[in-house]
C-alpha positions as CSV (number, residue, x, y, z in Angstrom):
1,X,64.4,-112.3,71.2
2,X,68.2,-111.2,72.9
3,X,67.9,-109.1,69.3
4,X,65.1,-107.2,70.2
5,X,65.7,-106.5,74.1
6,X,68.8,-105.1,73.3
7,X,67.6,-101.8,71.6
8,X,65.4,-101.3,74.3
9,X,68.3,-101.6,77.2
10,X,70.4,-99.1,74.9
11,X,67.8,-96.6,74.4
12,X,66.6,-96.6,78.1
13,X,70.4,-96.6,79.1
14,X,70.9,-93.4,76.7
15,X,67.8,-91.9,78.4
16,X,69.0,-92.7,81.6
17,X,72.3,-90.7,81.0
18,X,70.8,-87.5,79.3
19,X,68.2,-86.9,82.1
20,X,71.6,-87.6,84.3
21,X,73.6,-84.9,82.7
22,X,70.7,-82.2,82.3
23,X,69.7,-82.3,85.9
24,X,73.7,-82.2,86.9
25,X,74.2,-79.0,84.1
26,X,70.9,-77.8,85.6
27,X,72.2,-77.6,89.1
28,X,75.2,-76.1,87.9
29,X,73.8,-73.0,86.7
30,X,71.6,-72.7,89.4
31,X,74.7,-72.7,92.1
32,X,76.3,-70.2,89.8
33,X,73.9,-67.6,90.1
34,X,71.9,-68.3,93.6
35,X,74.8,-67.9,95.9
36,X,75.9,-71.7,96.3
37,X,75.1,-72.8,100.0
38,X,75.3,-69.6,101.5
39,X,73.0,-68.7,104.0
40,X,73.0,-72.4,105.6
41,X,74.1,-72.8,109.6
42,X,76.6,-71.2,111.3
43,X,80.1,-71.8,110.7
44,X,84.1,-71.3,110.4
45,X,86.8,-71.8,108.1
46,X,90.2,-70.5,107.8
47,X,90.5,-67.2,109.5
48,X,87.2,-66.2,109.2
49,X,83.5,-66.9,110.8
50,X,79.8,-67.3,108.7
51,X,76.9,-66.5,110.5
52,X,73.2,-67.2,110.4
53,X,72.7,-64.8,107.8
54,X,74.8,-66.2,105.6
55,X,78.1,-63.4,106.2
56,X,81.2,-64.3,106.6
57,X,83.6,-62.1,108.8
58,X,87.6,-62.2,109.3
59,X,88.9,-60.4,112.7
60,X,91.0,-57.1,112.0
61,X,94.3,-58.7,113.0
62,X,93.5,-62.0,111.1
63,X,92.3,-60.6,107.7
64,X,93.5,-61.6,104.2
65,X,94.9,-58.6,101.7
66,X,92.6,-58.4,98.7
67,X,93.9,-59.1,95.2
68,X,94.7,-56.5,92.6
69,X,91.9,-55.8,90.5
70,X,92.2,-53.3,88.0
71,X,91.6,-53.6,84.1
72,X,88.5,-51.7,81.7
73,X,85.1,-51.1,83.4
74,X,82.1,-51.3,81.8
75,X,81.9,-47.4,80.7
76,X,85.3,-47.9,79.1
77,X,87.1,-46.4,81.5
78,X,90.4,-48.0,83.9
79,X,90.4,-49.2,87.3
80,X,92.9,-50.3,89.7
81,X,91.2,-51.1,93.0
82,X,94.3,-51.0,95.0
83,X,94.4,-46.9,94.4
84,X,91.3,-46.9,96.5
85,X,93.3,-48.2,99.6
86,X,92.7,-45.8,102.5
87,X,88.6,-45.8,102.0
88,X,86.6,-49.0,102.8
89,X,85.5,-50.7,99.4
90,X,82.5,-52.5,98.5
91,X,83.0,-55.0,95.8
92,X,80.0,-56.4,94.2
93,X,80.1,-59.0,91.8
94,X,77.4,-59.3,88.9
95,X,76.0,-60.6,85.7
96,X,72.6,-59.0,83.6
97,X,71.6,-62.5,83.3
98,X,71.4,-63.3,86.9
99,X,67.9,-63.2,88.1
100,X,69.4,-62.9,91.8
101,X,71.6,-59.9,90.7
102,X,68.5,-57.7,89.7
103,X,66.8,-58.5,92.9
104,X,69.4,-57.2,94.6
105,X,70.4,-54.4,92.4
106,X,68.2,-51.5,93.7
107,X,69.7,-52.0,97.2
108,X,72.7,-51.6,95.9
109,X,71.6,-48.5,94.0
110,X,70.4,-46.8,97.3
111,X,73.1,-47.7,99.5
112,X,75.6,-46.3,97.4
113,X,74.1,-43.1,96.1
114,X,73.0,-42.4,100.2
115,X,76.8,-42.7,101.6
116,X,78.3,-41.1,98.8
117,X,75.9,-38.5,99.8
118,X,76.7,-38.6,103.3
119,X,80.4,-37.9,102.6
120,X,81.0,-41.7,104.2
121,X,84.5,-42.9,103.4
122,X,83.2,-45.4,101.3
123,X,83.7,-46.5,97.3
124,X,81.7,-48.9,95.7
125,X,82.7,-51.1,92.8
126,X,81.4,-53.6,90.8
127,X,82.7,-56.6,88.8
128,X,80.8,-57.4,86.0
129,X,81.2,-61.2,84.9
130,X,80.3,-63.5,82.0
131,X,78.2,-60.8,80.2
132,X,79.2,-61.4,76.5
133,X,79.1,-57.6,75.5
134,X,79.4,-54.5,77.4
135,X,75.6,-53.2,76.0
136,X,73.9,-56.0,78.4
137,X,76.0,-54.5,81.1
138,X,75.6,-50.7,80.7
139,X,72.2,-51.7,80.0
140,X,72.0,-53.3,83.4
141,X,73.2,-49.8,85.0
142,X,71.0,-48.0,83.8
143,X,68.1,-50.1,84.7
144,X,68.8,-50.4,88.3
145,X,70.6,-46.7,88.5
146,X,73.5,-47.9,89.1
147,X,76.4,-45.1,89.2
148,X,79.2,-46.7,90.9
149,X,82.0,-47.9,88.2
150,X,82.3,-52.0,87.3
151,X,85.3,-53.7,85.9
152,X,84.3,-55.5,83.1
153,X,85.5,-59.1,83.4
154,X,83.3,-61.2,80.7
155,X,86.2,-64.7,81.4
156,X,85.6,-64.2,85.4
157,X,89.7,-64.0,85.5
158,X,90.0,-61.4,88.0
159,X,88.3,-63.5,90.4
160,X,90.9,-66.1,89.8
161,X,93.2,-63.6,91.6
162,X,91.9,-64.2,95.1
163,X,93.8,-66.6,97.0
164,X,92.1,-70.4,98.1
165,X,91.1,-70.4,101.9
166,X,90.6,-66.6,101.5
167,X,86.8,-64.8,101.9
168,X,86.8,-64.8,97.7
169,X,84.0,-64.2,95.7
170,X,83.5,-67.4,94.2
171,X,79.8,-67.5,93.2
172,X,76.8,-64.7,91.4
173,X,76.0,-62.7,93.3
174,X,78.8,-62.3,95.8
175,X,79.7,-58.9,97.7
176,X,82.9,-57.9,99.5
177,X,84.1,-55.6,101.8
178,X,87.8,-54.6,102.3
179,X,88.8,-52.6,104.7
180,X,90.9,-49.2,104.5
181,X,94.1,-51.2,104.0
182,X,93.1,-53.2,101.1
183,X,91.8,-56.3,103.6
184,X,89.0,-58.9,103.1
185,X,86.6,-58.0,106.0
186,X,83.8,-59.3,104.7
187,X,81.6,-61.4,102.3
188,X,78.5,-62.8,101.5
189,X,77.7,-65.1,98.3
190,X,73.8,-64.7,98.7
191,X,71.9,-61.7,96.9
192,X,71.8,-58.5,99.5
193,X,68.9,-56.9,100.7
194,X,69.3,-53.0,102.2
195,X,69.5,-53.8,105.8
196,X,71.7,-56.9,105.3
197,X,73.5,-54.3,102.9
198,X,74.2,-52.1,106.0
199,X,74.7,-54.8,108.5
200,X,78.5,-55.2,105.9
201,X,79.5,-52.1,105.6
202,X,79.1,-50.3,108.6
203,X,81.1,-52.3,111.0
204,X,84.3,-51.9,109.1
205,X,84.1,-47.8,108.5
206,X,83.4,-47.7,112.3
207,X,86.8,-49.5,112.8
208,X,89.8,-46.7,113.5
């Protein structure tokens, strides 16, 4: 009888493990493209402050300098962000396969076409990640009207660049914004909305 119990314990065992590791893989991807815990309660860490809403700020004097991203973008073109020192820059990081990323896409759209219009000192630029071929991407683009240029960063190294403790861009969807000298001001790692958008930007290109 010891014979014929054991099969049984291995095979629930095995089961147990495999509905173990697809709810942990499951989770995973889910954090990967949903923003982590962003939007939770208020709070602080390093030199900067989260709020309700999910944003994280840094203070003008206590602000961490942005990496150097630069490298193809998705049109085949080059990029180096640091030659956009001097304008406040809106990084926006995105894959065609995140569901959260074409929610937020048209915002993005109409934000970006509406101060380039304005003449607002104000570049926006995107950082496409884990997108196997650059069709999906351009594909994405032209979906959502996108115009704004996006480096095209399929391994997700140029995140990698961006210091620990710092306001980095470490889940899909996350957004930026640097200053005019290059500095993290900003950041949120939910999906954007217009007004929530706005609420980013326009602090830091009212700053002198």
């Amino acid at each position: 009888m010891s014979l014929s119990r054991a099969p049984r314990r291995r095979s629930t065992g095995g089961r147990a493990l495999l509905l173990t590791a697809v709810t942990v893989t499951g989770a995973l991807v889910l954090t990967a493209c949903d923003g982590g815990d962003s939007g939770k309660p208020t709070g602080s860490g390093g030199n900067y402050v989260t709020g309700a809403s999910g944003i994280s700020t840094s203070a003008k004097g206590e602000r961490t300098e942005a990496p150097k991203l630069d490298g193809e973008t998705v049109d085949g073109k080059s990029l180096d962000t640091t030659a956009l020192k001097g304008k406040v820059v809106v990084l926006n990081v995105w894959g065609s396969w995140c569901p959260p990323c074409r929610a937020e896409a048209p915002a993005f759209a109409k934000v970006s076409k509406e101060l380039t219009d304005a003449g607002k000192d104000v570049v926006f630029v995107g950082v496409n990640v884990r997108d196997n071929s650059k069709q999906n991407a351009a594909s994405f683009e032209e979906t959502f009207g996108i115009t704004y240029p996006s480096l095209y960063d399929p391994d997700g190294k140029l995140l990698l660049r961006f210091p620990r403790g710092s306001l980095n861009p470490n889940a899909i969807p996350s957004t930026l914004v640097l200053d005019r000298e290059g500095r993290i001001a900003a950041r949120t790692l939910a999906p954007l909305g217009e007004e929530q958008l706005r609420s980013m930007i326009d602090p830091v290109l009212a700053e002198q």
